[in-house]
C-alpha positions in Angstrom: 135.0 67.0 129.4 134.0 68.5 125.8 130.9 66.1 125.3 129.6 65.6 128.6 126.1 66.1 129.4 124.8 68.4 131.1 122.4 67.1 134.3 119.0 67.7 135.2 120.0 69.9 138.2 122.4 71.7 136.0 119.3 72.4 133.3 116.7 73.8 135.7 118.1 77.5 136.2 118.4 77.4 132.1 114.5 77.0 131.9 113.8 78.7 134.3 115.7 81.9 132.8 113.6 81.1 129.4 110.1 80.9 131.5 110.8 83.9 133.2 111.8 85.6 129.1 108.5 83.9 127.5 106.5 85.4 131.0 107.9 88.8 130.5 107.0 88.7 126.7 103.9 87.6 127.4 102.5 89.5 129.7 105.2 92.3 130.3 103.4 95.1 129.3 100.8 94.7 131.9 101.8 97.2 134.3 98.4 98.7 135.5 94.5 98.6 135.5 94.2 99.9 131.9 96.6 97.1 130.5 94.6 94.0 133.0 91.5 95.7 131.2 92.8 95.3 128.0 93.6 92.0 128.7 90.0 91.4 129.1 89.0 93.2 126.2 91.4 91.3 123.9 89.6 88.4 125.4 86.1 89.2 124.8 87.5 90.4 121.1 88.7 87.4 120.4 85.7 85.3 121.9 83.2 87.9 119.4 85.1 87.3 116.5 85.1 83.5 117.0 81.3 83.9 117.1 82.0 85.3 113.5 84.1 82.6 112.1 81.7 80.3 113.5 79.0 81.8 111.6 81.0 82.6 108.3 83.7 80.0 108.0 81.9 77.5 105.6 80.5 80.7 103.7 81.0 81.3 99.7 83.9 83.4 98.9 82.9 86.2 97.1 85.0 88.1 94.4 87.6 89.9 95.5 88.8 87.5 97.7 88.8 84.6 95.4 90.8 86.5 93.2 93.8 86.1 95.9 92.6 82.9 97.0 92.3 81.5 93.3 96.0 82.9 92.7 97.3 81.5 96.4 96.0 78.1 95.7 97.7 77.8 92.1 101.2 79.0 93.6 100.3 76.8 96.7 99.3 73.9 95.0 101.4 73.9 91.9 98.1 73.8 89.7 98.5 73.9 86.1 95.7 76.6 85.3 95.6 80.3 83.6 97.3 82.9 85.5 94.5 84.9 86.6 96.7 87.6 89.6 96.5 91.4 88.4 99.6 92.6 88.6 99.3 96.2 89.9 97.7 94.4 93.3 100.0 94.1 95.8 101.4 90.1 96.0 102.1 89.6 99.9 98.5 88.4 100.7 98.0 85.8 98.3 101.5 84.6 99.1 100.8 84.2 103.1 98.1 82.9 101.2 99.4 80.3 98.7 101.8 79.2 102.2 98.8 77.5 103.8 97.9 75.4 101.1 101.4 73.9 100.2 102.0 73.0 104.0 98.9 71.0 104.1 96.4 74.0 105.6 93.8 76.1 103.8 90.9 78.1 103.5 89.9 77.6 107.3 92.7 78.5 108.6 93.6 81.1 106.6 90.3 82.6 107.9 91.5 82.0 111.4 94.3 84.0 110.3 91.9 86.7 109.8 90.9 86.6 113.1 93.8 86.8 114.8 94.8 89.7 113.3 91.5 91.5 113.8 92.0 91.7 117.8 95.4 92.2 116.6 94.3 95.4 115.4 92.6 96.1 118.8 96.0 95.7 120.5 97.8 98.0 118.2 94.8 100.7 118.3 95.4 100.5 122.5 99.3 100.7 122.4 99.2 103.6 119.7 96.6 105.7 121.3 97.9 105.4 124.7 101.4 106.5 123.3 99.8 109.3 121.6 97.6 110.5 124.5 97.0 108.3 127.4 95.7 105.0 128.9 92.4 105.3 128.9 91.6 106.9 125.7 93.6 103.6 124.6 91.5 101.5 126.2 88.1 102.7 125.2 89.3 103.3 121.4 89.9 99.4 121.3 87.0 98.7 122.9 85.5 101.0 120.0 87.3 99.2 117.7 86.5 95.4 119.2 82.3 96.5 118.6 82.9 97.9 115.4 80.4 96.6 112.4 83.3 97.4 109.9 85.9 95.4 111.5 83.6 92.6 112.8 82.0 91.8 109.2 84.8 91.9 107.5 86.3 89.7 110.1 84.6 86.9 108.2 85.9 87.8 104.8 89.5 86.9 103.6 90.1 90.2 102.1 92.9 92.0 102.3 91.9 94.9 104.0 92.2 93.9 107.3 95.5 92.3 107.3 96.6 95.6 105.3 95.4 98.0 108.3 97.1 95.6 111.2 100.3 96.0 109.6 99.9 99.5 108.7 98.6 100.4 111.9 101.4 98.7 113.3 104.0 100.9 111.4 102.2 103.9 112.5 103.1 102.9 116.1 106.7 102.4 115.2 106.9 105.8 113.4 105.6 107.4 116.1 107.8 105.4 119.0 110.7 106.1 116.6 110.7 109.5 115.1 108.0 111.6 116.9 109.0 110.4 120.2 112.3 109.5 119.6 112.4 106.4 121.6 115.2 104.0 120.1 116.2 103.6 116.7 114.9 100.0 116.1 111.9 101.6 115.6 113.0 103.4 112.4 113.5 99.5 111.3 110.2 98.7 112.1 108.6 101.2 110.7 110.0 100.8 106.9 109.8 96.6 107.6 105.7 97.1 108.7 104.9 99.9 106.2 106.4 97.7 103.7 104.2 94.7 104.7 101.5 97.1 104.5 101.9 98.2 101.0 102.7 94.7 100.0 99.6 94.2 100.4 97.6 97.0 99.8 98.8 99.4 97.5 96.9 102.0 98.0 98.9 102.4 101.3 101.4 104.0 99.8 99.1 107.4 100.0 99.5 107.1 103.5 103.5 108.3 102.7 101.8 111.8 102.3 101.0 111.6 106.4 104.5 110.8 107.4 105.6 113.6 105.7 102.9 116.2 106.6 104.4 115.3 110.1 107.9 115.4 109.6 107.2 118.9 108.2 105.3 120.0 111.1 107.9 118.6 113.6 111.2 119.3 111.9 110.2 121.7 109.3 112.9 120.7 106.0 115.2 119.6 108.3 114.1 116.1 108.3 116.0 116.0 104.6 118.6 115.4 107.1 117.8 112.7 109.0 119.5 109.7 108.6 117.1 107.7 110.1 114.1 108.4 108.2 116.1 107.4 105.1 117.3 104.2 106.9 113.7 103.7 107.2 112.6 104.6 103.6 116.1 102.2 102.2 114.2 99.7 104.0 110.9 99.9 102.7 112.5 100.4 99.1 114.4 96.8 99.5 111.5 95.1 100.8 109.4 96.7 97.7 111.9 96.1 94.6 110.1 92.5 93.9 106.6 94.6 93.4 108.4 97.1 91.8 110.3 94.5 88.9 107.0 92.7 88.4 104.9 95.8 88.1 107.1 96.8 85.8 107.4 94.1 83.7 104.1 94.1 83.1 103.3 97.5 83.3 106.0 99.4 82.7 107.6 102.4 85.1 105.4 101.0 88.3 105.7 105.3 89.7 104.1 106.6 86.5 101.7 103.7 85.5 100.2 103.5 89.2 99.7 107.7 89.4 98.1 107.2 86.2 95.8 104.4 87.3 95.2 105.9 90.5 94.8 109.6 89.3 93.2 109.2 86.0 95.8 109.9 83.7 95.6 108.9 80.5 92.4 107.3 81.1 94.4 104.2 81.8 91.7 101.9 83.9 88.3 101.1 82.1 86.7 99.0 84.6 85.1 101.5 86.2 85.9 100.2 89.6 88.7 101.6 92.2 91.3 103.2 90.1 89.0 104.1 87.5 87.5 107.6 87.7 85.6 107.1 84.4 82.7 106.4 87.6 84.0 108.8 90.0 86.4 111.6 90.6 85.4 115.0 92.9 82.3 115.1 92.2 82.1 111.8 94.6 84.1 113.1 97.4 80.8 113.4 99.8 80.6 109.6 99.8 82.6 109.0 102.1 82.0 111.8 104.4 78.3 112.0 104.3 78.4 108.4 105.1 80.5 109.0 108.7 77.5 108.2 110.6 76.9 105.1 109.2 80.8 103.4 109.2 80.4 104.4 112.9 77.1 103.4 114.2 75.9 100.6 112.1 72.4 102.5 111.7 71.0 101.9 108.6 69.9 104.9 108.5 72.6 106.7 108.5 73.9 105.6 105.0 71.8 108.3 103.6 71.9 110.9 105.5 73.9 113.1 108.1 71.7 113.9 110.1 70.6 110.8 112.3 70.6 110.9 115.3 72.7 107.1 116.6 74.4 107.3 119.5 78.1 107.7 118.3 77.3 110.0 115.5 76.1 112.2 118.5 79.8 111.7 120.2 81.3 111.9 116.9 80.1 115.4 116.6 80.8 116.4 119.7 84.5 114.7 120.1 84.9 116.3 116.9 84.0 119.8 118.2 86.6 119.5 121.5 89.1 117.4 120.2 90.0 119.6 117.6 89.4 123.0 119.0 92.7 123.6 120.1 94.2 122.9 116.7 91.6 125.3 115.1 92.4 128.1 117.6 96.1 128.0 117.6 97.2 126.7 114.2 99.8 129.1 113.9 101.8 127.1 116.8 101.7 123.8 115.4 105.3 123.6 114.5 106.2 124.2 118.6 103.1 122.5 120.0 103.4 118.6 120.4 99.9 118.1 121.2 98.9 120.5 118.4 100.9 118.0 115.9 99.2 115.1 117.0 95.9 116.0 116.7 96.6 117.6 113.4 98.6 114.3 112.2 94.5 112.7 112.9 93.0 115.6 111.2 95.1 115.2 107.8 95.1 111.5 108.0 91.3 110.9 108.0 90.3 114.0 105.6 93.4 112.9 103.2 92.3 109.5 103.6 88.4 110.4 102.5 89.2 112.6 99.8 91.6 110.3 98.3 89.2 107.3 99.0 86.0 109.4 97.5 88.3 110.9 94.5 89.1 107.2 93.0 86.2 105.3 94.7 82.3 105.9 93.0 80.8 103.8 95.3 80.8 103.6 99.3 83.0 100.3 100.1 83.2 100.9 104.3 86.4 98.7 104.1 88.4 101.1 102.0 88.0 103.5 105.2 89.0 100.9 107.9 92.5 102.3 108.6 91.3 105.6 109.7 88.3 103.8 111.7 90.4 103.6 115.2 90.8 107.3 114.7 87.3 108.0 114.0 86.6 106.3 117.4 89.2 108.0 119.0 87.2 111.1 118.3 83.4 109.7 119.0 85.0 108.9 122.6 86.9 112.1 123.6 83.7 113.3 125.6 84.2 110.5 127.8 87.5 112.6 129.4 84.9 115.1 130.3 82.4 112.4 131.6 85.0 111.5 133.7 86.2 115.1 135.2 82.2 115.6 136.0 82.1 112.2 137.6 85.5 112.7 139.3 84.7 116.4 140.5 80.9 115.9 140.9 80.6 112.5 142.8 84.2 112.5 144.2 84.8 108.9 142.1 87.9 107.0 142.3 89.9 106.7 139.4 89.0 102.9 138.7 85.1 103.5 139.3 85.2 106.3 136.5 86.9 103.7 134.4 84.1 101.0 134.7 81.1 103.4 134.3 83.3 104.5 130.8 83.1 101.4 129.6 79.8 100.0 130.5 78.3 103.7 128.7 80.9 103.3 126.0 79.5 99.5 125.1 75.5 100.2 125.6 76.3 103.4 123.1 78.2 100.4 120.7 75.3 98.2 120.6 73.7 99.1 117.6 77.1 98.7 115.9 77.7 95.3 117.5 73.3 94.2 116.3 74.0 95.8 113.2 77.7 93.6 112.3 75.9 90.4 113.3 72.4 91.2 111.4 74.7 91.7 108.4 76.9 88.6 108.9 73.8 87.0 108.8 71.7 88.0 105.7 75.1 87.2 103.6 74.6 83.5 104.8 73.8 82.4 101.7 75.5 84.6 99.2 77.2 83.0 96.6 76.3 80.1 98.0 75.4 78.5 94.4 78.5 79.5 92.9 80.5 77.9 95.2 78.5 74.2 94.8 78.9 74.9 91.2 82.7 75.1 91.1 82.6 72.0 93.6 80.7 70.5 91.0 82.7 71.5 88.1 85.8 69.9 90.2 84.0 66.5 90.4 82.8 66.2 87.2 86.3 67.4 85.2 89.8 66.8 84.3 92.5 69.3 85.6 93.1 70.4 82.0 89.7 71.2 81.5 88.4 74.4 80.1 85.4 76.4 82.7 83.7 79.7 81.0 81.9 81.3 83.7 81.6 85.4 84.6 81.9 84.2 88.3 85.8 83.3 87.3 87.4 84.0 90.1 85.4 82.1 92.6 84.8 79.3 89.7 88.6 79.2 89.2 89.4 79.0 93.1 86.8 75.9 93.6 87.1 74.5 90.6 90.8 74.2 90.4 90.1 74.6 86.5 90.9 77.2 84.1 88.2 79.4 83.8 87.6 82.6 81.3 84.2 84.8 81.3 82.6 85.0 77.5 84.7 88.5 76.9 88.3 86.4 77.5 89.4 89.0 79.6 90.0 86.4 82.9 92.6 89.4 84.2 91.7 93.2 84.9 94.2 94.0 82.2 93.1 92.4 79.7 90.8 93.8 77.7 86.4 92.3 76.5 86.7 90.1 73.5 84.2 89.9 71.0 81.5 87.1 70.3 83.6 86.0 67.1 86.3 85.6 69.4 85.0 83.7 71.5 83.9 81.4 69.3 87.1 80.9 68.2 88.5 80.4 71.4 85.4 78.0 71.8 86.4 75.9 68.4 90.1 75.8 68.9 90.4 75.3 73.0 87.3 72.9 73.8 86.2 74.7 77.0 84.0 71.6 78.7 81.5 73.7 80.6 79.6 76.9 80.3 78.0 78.8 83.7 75.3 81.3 83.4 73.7 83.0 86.2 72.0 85.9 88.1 75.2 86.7 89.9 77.8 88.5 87.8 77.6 91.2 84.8 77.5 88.7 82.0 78.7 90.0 78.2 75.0 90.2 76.3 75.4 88.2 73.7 76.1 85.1 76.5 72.2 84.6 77.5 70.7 83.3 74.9 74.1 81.5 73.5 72.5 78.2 74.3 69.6 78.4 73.1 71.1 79.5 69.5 73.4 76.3 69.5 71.1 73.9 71.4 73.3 71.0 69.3 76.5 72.2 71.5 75.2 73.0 74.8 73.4 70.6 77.2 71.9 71.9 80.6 74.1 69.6 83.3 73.3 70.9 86.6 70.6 73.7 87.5 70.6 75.5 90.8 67.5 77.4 92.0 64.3 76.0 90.5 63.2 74.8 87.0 60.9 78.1 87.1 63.7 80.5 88.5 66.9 79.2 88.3 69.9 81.5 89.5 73.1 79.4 87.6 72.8 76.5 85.0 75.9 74.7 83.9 76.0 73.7 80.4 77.9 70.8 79.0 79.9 71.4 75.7 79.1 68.9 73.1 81.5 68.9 70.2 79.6 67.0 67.4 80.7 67.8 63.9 77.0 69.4 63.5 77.6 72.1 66.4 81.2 73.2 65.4 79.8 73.7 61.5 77.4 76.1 63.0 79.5 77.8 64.9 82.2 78.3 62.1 79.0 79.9 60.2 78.0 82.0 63.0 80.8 83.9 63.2 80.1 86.0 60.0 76.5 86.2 60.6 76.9 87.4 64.5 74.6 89.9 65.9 76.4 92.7 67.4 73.8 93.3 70.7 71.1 90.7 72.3 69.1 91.8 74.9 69.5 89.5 77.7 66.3 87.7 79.7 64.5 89.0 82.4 66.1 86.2 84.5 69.7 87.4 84.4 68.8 91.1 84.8 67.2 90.2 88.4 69.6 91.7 90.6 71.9 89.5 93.2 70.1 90.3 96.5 72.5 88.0 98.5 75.4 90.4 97.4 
């Protein structure tokens, strides 16, 4: 019959079948000792990073990421505030983002999020380099990776770094299944849908497209024109990217020329002084990131100013770096015919491109900007441990298994510092920002949503508050540009903003500081935070009585073009 039921008896071989599918998903790939290690490293990853969201999970957001978090909770949530998202930033973050808070979720499990893809990134690192060279330089790269300060500090942060280098990572993998080792064609799809991702939300991913090519020149010469994979690939990416590309260029024009420009220096188009503008930086600031090797390895504080100390993986960075690469040095001229040649120099010219072009638009060391060439660093610091175990093997007659266990018990008492040095800075950030954020909370509390905020901590103001909120120069997006004091006053007479918040914690305009205290009739201290001798952020209450708007109509042709701002504001932000 055409509606009869199927029986209980009938059922069981059904489930069965999709036990035994969700069993060999799971757990499918564990097909010897390196893979049931890994299993327990992914555990004790997982475990270390939940020590980290226990610690940081309640913490203040600081800038960057409240900028995606302001944006993902006005898309989320519907609110009715200023559009504060720069548009040359990539949009898939804030979107994943902006998806937690309209099903109900939100900040704590977006950082849990976070997490997930951090060991996520362990797995990836142990699947790639195993593909690449074997097993157990797989396994002790993740391991390398699961005691990393970089990745286990920024674990706590919802930045978009780390989500940026799983994905990427993950399309490295796929390139490499796919087109170096020519393994199926699905991975040609994977690779364009995971770089994609990966650019969505980073753009300065899309530098890593000179890599692929530097390898498909060394493998195929310019006969990889001629592969219709690779531009299978490449459609793919380009579909997934056309909404980036139509908004970027509806706000910026041609997204190609405007982002070289921004990215390069052309035209002097960024003024901001941060990445993308080399006002601060360009070659003379390429050392930054190399000098600094020692320190994005080992964790030592010392090792942020110089090269020469001597921390445990700095030592087997220089002397991975030494045989890893030998090879390569020696026999460059066979590197179109040598597979292992190409692989090592695909390492080589991803982690010097990577620095150069990281130390070229970057004036100041930000560790994160290096994390997706951190597994390789790794990679190198732990080569020495193949010739740890040929002496152990040859020397002591060691099983395989026993070499294996004294690698990784060395391998973790070298990582130590690392692992002291993530958690010692997890925890002297406790409290950063911690004022802003129960100000914003405040300002949410004690306002309408169609109030007005003015605060130079915006982005964080904006994502707690749930207000509109504009810094004293207007410019509450990157590309827009520092208004004037007349301006503001202006904006101040004809918008009604409700509060004003000054404090230690953000670059304020200079004329800001002693605003209330020239127009004591309009301004009225609301909520302190710190202490009546040193506060850190007072929150001023706009008081619109015809006395203070007549003396700020006649202020504006009497302004004074520079005020030097008070000792208190020019203390710098130790908590940052």
């Amino acid at each position: 019959m055409e509606n009869e039921v199927p029986t209980a008896e009938q059922l069981v071989p059904d489930i069965e079948k999709r036990k035994k599918s969700l069993k060999n998903f799971l757990t499918g790939w564990i097909k010897d000792d390196y893979d049931r290690y890994l299993v327990g490293v992914l555990i004790v990853a997982f475990i270390i990073r939940m020590l980290v969201y226990m610690q940081t999970k309640h913490q203040a957001i600081w800038w960057d990421a409240a900028d995606y978090l302001a944006s993902a909770k006005r898309w989320g949530l519907g609110l009715n505030t200023i559009d504060v998202w720069y548009y040359r930033r990539g949009f898939l973050w804030p979107l994943i983002e902006s998806s937690f808070f309209r099903i109900g979720l939100g900040e704590l499990s977006i950082r849990f999020l976070v997490i997930l893809l951090s060991v996520g990134i362990v797995f990836v690192t142990y699947q790639l380099i195993s593909m690449m060279f074997n097993k157990k330089l797989g396994l002790l790269t993740s391991i390398g990776v699961t005691f990393s300060w970089v990745f286990l500090f920024f674990s706590g942060r919802p930045l978009t770094n780390l989500p940026a280098t799983f994905f990427f990572l993950t399309a490295v993998f796929f390139f490499w299944k796919g087109y170096m080792e020519n393994r199926g064609k699905k991975y040609f799809i994977l690779f364009g849908l995971f770089y994609a991702c990966a650019c969505l939300i980073r753009m300065q991913y899309l530098m890593f497209s000179f890599a692929f090519l530097a390898m498909a020149i060394v493998r195929e010469k310019w006969k990889f024109i001629l592969n219709k994979w690779l531009w299978i690939s490449i459609l793919i990416f380009a579909i997934i990217f056309i909404p980036q590309m139509a908004m970027h260029n509806s706000y910026f024009g041609n997204p190609i020329t405007d982002l070289a420009a921004y990215y390069l220096g052309i035209e002097g188009i960024s003024e901001t002084g941060e990445i993308g503008g080399v006002e601060e930086s360009g070659f003379s600031n390429l050392h930054v990131y190399f000098t600094n090797l020692p320190y994005i390895l080992d964790g030592n504080q010392a090792g942020y100013s110089s090269l020469f100390v001597m921390s445990p993986m700095y030592i087997l960075f220089i002397l991975g770096f030494f045989l890893f690469f030998i090879d390569l040095f020696l026999g460059f001229d066979k590197i179109f015919k040598n597979y292992e040649m190409q692989k090592r120099f695909f390492i080589l010219f991803f982690i010097v491109f990577s620095l150069i072009f990281l130390g070229y638009i970057a004036p100041h060391l930000e560790q994160r900007y290096a994390m997706p060439t951190i597994p390789f660093l790794f990679l190198i610091a732990i080569y020495p441990f193949i010739l740890l175990g040929s002496f152990l093997k040859n020397k002591f007659k060691l099983k395989q298994r026993t070499i294996i266990i004294i690698s990784i018990i060395i391998l973790i008492i070298a990582l130590i510092p690392n692992y002291n040095f993530g958690f010692d800075l997890i925890n002297s950030k406790k409290a950063s920002y911690q004022e802003v954020k129960l100000a914003g909370e405040w300002v949410k509390e004690n306002s309408n949503p169609e109030d007005i905020v003015i605060s130079h901590s915006h982005p964080q103001i904006t994502y707690y508050s749930e207000r509109s909120n504009y810094p004293s120069g207007l410019n509450y997006r990157r590309d827009i540009p520092v208004g004037t004091r007349d301006e503001f006053i202006e904006f101040v007479i004809k918008e009604r903003p409700k509060y004003l918040i000054i404090s230690v914690f953000e670059r304020h305009t200079d004329w800001i500081y002693p605003f209330p205290n020239e127009f004591p009739e309009l301004l009225t201290p609301a909520k302190l935070y710190g202490s009546q001798e040193q506060p850190v952020l007072v929150i001023y209450r706009f008081d619109y009585s015809e006395i203070a708007l007549a003396k700020l109509r006649a202020s504006i042709k009497t302004s004074a073009k520079t005020i030097t701002p008070p000792k208190m504001v020019l203390q710098n932000n130790t908590n940052s």
